[in-house]
mmCIF file of the N, C-alpha and C atoms, coordinates in Angstrom:
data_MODEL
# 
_entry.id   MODEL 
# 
loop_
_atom_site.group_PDB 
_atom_site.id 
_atom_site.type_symbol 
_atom_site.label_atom_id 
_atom_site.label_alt_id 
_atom_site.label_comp_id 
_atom_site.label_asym_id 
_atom_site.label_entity_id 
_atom_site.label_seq_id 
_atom_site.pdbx_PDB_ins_code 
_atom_site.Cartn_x 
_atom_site.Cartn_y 
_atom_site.Cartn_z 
_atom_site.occupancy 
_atom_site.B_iso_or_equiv 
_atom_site.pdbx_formal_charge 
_atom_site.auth_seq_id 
_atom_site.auth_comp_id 
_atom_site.auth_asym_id 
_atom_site.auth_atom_id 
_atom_site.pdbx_PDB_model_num 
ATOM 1   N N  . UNK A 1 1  ? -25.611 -31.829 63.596 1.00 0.00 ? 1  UNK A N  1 
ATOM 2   C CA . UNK A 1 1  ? -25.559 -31.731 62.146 1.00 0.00 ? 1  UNK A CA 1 
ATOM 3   C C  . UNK A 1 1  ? -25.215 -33.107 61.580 1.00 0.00 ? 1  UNK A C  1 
ATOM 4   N N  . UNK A 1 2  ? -25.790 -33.547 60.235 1.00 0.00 ? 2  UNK A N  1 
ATOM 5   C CA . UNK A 1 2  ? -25.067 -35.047 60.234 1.00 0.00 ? 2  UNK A CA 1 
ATOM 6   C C  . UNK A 1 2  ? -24.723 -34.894 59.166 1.00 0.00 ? 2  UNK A C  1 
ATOM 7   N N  . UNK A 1 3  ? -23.769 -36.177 58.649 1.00 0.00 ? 3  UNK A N  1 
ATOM 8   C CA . UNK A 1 3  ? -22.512 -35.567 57.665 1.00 0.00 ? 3  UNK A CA 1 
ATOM 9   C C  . UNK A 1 3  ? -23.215 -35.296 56.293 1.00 0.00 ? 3  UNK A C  1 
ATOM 10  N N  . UNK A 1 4  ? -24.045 -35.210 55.753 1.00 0.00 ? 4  UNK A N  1 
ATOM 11  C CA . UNK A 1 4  ? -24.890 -35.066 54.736 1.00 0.00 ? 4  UNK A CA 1 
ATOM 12  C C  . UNK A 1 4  ? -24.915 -33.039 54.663 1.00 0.00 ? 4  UNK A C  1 
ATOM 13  N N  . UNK A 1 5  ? -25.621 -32.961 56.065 1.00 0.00 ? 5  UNK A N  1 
ATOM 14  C CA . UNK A 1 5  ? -25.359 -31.327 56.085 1.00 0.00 ? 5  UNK A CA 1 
ATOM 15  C C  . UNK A 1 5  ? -23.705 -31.183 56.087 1.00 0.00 ? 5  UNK A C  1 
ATOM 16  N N  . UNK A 1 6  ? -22.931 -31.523 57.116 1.00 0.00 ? 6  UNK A N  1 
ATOM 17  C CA . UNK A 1 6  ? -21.575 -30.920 56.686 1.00 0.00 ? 6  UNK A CA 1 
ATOM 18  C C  . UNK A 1 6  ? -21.298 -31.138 55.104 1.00 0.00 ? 6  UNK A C  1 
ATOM 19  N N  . UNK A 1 7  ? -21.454 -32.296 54.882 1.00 0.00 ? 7  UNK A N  1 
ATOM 20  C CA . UNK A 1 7  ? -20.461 -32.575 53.328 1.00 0.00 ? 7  UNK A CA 1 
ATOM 21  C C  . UNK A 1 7  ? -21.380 -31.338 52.554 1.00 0.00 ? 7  UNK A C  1 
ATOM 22  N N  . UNK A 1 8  ? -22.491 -31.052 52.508 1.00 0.00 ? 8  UNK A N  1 
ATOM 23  C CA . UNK A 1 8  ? -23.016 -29.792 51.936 1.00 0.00 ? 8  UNK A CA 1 
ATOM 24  C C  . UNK A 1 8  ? -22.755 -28.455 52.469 1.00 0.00 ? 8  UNK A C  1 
ATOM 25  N N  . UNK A 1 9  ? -22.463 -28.035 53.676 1.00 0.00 ? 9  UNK A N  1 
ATOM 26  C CA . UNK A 1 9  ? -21.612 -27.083 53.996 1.00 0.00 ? 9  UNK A CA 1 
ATOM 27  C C  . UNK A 1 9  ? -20.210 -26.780 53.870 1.00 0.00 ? 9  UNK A C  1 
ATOM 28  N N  . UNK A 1 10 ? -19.489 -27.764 53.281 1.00 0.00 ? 10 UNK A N  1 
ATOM 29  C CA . UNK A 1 10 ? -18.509 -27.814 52.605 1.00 0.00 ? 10 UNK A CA 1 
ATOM 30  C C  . UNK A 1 10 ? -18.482 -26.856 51.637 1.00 0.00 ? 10 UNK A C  1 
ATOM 31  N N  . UNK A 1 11 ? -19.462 -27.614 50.831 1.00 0.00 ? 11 UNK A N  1 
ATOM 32  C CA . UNK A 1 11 ? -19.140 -26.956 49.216 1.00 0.00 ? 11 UNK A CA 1 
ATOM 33  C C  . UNK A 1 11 ? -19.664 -25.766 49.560 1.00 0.00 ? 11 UNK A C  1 
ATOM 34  N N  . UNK A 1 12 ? -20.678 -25.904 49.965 1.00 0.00 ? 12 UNK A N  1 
ATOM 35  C CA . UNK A 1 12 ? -21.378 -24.276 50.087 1.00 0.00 ? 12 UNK A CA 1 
ATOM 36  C C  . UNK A 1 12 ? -20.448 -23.053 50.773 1.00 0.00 ? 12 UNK A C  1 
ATOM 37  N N  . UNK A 1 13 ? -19.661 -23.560 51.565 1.00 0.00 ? 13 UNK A N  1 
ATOM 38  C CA . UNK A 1 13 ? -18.531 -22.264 52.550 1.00 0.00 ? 13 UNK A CA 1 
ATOM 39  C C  . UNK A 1 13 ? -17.831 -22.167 51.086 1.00 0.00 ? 13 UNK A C  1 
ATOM 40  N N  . UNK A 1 14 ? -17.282 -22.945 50.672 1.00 0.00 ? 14 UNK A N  1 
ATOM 41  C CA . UNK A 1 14 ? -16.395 -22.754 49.963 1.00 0.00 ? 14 UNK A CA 1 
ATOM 42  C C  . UNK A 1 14 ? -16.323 -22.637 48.549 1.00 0.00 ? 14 UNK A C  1 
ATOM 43  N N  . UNK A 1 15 ? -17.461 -22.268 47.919 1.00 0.00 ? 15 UNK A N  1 
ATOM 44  C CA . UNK A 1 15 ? -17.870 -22.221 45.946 1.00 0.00 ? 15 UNK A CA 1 
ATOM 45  C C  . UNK A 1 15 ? -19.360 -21.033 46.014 1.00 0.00 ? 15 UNK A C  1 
ATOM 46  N N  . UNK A 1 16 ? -18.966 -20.452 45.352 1.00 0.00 ? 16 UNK A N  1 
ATOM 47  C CA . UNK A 1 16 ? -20.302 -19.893 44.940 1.00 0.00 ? 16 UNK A CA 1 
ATOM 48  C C  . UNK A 1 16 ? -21.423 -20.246 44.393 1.00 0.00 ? 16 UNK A C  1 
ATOM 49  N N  . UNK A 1 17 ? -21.866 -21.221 44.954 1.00 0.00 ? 17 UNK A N  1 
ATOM 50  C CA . UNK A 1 17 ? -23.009 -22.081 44.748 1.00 0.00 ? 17 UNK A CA 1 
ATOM 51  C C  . UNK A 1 17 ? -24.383 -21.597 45.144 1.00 0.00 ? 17 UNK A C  1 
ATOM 52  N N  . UNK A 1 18 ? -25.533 -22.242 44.739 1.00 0.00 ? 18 UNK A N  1 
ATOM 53  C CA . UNK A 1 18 ? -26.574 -22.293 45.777 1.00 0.00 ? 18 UNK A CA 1 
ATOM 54  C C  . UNK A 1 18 ? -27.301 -23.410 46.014 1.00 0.00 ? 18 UNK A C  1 
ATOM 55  N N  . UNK A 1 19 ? -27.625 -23.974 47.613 1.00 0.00 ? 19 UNK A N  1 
ATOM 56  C CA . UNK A 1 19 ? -27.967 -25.258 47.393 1.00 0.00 ? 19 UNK A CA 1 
ATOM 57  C C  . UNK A 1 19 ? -29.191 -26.055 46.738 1.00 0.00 ? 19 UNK A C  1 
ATOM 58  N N  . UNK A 1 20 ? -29.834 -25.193 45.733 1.00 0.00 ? 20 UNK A N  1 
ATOM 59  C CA . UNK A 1 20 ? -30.009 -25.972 44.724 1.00 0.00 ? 20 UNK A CA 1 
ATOM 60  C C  . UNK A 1 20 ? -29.386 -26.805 43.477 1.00 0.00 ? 20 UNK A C  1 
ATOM 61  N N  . UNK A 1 21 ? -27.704 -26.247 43.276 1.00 0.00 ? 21 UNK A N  1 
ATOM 62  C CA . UNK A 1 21 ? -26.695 -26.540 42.800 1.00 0.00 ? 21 UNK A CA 1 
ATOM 63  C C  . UNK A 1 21 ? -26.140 -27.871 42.962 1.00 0.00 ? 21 UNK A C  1 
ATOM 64  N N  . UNK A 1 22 ? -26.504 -28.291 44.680 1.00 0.00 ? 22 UNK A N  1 
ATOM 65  C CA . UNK A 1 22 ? -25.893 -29.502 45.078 1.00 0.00 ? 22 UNK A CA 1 
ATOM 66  C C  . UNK A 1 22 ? -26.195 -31.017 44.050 1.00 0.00 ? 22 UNK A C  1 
ATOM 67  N N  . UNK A 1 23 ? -25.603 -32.008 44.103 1.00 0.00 ? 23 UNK A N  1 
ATOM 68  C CA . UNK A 1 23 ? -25.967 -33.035 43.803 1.00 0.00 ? 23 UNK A CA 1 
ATOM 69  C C  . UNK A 1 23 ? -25.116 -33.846 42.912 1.00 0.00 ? 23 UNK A C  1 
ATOM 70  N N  . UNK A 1 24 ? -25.426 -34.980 42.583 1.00 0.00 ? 24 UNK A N  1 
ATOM 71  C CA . UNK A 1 24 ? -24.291 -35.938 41.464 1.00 0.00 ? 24 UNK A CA 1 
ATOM 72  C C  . UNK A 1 24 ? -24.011 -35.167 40.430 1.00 0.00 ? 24 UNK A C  1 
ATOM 73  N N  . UNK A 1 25 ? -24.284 -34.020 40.283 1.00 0.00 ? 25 UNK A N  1 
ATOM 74  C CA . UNK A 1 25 ? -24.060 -33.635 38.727 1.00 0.00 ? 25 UNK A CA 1 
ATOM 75  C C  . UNK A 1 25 ? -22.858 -32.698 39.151 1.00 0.00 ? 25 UNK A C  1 
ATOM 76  N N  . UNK A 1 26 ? -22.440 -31.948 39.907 1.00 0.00 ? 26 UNK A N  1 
ATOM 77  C CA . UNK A 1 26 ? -21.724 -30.767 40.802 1.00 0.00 ? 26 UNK A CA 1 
ATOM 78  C C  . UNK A 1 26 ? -20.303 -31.996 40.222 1.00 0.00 ? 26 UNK A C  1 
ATOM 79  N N  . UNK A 1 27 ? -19.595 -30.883 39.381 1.00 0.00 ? 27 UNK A N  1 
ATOM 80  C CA . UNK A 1 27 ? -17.766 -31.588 38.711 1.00 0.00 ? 27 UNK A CA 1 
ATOM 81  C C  . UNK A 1 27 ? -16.681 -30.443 39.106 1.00 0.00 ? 27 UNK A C  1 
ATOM 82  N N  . UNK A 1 28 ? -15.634 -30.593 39.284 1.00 0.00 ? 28 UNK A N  1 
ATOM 83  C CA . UNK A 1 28 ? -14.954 -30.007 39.348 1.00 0.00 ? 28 UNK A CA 1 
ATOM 84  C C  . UNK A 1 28 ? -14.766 -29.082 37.691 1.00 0.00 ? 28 UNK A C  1 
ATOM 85  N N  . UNK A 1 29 ? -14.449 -28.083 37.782 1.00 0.00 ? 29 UNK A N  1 
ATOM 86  C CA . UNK A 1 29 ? -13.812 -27.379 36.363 1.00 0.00 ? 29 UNK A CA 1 
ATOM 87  C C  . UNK A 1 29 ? -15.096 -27.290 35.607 1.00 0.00 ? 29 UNK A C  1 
ATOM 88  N N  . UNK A 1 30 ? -16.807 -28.300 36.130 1.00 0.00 ? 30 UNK A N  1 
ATOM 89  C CA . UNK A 1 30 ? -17.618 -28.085 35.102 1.00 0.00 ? 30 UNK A CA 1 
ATOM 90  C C  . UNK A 1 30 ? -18.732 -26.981 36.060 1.00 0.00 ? 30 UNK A C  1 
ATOM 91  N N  . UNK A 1 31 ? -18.356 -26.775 37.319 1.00 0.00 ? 31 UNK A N  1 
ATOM 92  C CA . UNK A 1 31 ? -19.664 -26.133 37.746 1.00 0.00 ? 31 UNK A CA 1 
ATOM 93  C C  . UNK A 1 31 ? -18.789 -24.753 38.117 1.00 0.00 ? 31 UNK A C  1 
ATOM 94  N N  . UNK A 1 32 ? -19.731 -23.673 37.624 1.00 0.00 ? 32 UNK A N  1 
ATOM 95  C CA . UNK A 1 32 ? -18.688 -22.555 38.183 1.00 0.00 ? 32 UNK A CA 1 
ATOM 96  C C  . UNK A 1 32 ? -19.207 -22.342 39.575 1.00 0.00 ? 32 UNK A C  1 
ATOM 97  N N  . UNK A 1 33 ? -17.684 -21.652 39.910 1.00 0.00 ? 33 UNK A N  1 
ATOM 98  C CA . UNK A 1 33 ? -17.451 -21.720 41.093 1.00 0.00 ? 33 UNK A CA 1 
ATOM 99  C C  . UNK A 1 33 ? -16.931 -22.629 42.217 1.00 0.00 ? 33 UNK A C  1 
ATOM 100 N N  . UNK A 1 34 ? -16.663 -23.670 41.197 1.00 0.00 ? 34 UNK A N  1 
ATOM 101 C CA . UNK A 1 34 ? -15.290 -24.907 41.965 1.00 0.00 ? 34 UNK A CA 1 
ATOM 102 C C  . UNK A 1 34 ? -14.565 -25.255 40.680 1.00 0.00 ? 34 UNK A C  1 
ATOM 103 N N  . UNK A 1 35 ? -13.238 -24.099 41.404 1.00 0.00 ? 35 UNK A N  1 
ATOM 104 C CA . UNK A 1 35 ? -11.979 -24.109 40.611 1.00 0.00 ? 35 UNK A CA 1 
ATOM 105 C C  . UNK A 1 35 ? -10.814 -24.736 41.962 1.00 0.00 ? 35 UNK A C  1 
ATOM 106 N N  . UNK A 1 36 ? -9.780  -24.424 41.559 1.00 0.00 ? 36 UNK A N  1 
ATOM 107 C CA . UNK A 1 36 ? -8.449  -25.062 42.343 1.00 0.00 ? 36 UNK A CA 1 
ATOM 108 C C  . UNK A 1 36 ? -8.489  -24.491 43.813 1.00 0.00 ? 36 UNK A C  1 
ATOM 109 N N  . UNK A 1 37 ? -8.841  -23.082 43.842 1.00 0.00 ? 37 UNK A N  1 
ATOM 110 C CA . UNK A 1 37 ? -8.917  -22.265 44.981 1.00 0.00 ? 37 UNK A CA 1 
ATOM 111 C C  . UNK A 1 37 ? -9.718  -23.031 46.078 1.00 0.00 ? 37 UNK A C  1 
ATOM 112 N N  . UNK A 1 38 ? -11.442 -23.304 45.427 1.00 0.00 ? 38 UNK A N  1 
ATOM 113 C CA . UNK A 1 38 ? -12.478 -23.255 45.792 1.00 0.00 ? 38 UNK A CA 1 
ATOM 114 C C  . UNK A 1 38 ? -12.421 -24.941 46.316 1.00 0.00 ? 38 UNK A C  1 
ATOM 115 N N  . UNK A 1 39 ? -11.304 -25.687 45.446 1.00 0.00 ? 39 UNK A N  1 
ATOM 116 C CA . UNK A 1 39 ? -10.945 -27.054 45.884 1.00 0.00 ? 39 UNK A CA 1 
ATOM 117 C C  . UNK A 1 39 ? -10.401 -27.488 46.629 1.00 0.00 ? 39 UNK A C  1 
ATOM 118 N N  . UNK A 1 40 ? -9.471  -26.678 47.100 1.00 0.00 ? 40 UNK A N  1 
ATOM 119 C CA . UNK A 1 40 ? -8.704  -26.915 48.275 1.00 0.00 ? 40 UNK A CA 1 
ATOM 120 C C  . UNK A 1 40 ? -9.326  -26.118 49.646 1.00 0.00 ? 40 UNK A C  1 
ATOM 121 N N  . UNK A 1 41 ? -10.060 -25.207 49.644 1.00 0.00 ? 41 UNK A N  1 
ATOM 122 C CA . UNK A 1 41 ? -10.984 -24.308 50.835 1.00 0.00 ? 41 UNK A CA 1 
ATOM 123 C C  . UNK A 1 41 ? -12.092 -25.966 51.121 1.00 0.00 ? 41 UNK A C  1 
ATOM 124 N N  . UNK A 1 42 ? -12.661 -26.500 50.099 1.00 0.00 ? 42 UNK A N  1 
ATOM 125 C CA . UNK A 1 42 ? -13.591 -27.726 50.823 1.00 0.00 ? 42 UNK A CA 1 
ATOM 126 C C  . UNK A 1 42 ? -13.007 -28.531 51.130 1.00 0.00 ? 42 UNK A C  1 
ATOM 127 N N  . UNK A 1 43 ? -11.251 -29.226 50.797 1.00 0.00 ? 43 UNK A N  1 
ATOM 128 C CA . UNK A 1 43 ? -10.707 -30.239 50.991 1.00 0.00 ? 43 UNK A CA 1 
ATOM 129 C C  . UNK A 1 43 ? -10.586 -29.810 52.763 1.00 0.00 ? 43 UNK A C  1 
ATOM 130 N N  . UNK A 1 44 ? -10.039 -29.017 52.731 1.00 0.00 ? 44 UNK A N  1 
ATOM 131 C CA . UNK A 1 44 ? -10.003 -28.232 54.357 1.00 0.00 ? 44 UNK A CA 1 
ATOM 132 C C  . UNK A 1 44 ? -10.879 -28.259 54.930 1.00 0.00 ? 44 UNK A C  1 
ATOM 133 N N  . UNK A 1 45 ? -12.005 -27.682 54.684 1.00 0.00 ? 45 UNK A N  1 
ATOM 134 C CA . UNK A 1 45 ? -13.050 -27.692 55.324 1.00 0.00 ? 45 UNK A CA 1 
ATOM 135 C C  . UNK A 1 45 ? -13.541 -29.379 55.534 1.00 0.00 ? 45 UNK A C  1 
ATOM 136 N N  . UNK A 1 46 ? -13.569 -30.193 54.835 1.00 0.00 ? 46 UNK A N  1 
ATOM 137 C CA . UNK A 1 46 ? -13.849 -32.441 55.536 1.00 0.00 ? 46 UNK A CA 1 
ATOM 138 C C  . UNK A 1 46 ? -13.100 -31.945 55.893 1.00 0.00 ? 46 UNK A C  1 
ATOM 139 N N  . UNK A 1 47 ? -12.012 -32.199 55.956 1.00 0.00 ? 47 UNK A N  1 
ATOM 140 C CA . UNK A 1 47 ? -10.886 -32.113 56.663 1.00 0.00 ? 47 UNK A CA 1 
ATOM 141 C C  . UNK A 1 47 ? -11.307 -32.256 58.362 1.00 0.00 ? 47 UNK A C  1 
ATOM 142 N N  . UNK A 1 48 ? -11.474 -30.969 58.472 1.00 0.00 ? 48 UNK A N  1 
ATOM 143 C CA . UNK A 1 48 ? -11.786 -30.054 59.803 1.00 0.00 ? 48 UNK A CA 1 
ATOM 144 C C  . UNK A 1 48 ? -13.493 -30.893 60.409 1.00 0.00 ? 48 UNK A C  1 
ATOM 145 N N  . UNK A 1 49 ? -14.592 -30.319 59.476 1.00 0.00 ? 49 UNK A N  1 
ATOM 146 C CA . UNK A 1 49 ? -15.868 -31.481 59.753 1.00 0.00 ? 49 UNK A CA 1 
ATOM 147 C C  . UNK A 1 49 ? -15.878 -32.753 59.833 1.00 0.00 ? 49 UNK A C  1 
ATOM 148 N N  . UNK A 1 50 ? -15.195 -33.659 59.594 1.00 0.00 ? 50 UNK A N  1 
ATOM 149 C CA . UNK A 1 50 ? -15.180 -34.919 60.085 1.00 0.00 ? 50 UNK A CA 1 
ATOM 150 C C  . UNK A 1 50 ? -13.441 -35.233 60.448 1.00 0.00 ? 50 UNK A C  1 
ATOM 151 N N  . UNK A 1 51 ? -13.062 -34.772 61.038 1.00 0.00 ? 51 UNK A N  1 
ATOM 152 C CA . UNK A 1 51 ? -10.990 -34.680 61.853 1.00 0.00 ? 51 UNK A CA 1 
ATOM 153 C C  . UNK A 1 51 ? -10.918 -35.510 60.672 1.00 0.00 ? 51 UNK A C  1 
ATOM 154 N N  . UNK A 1 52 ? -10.271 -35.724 59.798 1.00 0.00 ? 52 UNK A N  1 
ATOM 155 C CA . UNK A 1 52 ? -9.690  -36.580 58.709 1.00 0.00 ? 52 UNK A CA 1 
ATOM 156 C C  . UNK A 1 52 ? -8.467  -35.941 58.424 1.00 0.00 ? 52 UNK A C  1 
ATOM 157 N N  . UNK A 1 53 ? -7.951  -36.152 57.132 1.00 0.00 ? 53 UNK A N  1 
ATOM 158 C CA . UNK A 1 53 ? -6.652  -35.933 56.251 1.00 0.00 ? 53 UNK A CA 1 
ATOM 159 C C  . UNK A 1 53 ? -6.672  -37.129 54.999 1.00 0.00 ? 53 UNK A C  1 
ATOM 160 N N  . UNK A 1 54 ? -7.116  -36.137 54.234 1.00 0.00 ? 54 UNK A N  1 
ATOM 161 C CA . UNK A 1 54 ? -7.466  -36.607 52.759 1.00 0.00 ? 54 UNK A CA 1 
ATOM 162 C C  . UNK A 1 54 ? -6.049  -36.707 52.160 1.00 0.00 ? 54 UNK A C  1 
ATOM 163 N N  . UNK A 1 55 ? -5.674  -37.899 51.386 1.00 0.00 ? 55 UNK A N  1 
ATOM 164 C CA . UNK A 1 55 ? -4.708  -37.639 50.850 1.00 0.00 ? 55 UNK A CA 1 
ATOM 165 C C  . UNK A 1 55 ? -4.406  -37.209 49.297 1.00 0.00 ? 55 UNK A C  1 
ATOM 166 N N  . UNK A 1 56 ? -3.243  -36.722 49.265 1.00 0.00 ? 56 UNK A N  1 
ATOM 167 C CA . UNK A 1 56 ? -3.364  -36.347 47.816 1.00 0.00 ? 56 UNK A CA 1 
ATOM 168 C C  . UNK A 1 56 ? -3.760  -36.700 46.868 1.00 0.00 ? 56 UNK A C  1 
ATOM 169 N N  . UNK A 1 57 ? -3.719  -37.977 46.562 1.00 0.00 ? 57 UNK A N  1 
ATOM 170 C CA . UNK A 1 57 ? -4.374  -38.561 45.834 1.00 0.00 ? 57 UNK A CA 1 
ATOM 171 C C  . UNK A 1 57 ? -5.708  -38.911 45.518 1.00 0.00 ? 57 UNK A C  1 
ATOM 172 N N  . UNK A 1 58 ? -6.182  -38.652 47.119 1.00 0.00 ? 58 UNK A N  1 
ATOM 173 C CA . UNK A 1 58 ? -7.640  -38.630 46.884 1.00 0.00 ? 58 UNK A CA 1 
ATOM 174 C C  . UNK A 1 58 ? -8.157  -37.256 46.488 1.00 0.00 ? 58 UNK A C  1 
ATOM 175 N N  . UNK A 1 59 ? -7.312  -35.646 47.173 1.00 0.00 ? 59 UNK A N  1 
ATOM 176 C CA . UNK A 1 59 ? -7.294  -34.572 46.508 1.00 0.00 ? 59 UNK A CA 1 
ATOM 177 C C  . UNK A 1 59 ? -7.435  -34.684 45.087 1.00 0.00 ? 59 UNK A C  1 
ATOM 178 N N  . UNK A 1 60 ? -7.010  -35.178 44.148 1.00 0.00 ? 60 UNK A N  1 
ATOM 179 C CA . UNK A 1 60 ? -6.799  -35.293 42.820 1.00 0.00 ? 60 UNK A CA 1 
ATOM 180 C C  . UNK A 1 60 ? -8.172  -35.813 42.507 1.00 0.00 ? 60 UNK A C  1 
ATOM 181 N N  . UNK A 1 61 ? -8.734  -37.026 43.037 1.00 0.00 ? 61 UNK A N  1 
ATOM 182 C CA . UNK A 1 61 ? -9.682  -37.870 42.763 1.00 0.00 ? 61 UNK A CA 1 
ATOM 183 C C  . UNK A 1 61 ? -10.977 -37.431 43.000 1.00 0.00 ? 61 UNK A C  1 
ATOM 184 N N  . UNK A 1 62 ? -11.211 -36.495 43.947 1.00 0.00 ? 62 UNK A N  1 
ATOM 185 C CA . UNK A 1 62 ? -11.936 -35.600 44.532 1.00 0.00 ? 62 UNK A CA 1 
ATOM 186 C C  . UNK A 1 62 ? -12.616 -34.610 43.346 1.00 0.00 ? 62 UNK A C  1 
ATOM 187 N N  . UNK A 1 63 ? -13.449 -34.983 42.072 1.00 0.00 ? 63 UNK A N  1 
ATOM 188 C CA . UNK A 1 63 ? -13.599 -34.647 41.109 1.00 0.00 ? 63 UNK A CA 1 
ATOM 189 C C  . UNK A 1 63 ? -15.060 -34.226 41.104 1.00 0.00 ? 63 UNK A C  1 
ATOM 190 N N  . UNK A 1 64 ? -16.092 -34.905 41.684 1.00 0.00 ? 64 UNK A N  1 
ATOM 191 C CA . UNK A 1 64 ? -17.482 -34.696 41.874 1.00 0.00 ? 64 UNK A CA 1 
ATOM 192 C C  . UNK A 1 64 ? -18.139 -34.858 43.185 1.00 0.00 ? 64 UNK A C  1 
ATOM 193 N N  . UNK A 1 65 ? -19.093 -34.105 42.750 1.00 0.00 ? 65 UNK A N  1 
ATOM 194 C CA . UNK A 1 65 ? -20.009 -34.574 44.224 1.00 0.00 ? 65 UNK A CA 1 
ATOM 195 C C  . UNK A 1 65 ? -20.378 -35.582 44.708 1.00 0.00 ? 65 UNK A C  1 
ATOM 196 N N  . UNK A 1 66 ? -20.675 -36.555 43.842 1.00 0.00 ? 66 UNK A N  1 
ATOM 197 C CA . UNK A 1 66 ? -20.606 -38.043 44.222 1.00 0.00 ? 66 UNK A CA 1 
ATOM 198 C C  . UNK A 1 66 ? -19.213 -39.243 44.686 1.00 0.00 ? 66 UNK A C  1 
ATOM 199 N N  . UNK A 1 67 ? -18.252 -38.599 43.450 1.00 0.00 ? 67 UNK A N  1 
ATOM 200 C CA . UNK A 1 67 ? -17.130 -39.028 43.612 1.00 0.00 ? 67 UNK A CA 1 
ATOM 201 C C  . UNK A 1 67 ? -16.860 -38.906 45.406 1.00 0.00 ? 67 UNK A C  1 
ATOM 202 N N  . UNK A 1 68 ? -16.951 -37.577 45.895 1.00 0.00 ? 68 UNK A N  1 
ATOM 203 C CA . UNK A 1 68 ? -16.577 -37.227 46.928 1.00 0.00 ? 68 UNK A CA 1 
ATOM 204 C C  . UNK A 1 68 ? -16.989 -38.010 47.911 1.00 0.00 ? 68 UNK A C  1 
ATOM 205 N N  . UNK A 1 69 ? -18.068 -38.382 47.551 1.00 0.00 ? 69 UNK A N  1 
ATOM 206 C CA . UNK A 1 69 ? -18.924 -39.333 49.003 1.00 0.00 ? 69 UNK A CA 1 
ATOM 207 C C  . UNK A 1 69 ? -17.999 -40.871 49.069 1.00 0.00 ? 69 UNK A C  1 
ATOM 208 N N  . UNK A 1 70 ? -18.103 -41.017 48.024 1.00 0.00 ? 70 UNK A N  1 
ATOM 209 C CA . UNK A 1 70 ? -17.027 -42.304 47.509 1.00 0.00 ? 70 UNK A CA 1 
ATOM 210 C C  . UNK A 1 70 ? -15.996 -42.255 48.302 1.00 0.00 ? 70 UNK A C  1 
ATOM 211 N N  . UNK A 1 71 ? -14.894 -41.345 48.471 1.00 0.00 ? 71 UNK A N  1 
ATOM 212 C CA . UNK A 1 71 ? -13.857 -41.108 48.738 1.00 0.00 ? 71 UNK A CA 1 
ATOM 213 C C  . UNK A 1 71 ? -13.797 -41.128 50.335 1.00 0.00 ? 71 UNK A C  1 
ATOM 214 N N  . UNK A 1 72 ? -15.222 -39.962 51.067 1.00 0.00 ? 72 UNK A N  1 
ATOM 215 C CA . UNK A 1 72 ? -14.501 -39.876 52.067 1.00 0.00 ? 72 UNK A CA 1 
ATOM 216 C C  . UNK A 1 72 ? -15.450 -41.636 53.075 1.00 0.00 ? 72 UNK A C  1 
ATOM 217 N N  . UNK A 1 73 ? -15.996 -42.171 52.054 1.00 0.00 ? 73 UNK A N  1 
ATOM 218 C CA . UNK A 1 73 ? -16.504 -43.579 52.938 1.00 0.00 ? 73 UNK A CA 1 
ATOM 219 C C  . UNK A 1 73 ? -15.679 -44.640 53.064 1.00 0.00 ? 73 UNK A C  1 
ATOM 220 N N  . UNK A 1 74 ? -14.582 -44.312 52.572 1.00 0.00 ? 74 UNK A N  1 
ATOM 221 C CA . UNK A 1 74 ? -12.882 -45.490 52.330 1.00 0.00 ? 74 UNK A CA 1 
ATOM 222 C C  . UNK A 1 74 ? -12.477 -44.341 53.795 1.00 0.00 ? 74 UNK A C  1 
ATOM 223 N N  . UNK A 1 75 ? -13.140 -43.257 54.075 1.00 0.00 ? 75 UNK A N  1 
ATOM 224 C CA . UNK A 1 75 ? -12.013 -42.896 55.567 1.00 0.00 ? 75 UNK A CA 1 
ATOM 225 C C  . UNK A 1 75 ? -13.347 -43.097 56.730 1.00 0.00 ? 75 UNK A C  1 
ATOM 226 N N  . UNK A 1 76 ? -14.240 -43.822 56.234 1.00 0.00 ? 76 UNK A N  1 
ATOM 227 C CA . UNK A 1 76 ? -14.837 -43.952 57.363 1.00 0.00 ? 76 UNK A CA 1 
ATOM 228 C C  . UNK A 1 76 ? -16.137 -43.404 57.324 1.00 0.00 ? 76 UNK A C  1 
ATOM 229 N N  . UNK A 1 77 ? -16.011 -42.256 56.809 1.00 0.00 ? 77 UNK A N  1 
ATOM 230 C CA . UNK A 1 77 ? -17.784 -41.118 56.799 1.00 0.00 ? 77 UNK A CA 1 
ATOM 231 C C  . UNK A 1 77 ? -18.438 -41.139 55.857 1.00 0.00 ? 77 UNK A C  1 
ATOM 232 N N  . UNK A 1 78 ? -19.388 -41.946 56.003 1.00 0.00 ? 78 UNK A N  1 
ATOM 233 C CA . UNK A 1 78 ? -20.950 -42.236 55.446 1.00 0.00 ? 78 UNK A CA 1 
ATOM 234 C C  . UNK A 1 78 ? -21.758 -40.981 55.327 1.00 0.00 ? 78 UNK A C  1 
ATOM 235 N N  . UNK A 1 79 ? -21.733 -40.161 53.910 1.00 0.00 ? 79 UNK A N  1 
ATOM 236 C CA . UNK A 1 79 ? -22.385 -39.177 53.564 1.00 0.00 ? 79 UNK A CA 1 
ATOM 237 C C  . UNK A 1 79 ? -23.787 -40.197 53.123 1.00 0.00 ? 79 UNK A C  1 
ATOM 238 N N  . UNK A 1 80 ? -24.852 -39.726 53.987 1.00 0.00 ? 80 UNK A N  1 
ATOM 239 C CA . UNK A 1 80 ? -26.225 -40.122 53.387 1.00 0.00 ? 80 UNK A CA 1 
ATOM 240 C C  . UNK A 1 80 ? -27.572 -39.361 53.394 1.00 0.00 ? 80 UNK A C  1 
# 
């Protein structure tokens, strides 16, 4: 699987999405079905798909779908 599918099996385990949903536009609080619950089930889930530990702050920062790629390429994983 390469991290493009995980980072999309992320959201998808964890939001009621469908992956036509995916993409730069996908916000926290603006797409339903990623609320606080649904935010912390995908923070877990990178987490677990690429062994990491996001920190809180990046939890916080962790705002979009793009944002996200941003975030987890400062720990190393190149979503492409």
């Amino acid at each position: 699987m390469t991290n493009l599918e995980k980072y999309n099996k992320a959201f998808l385990s964890s939001m009621r999405i469908t992956p036509e949903q995916l993409g730069d536009n996908l916000a926290y609080l603006r797409t339903k079905g990623w609320d606080s619950l649904s935010h912390f089930d995908m923070i877990t889930a990178l987490e677990e798909f690429f062994d990491i530990s996001i920190s809180s702050i990046d939890v916080v920062r962790f705002n979009t779908y793009a944002k996200g790629k941003e975030i987890l390429a400062s720990y190393g994983v190149k979503i492409e």
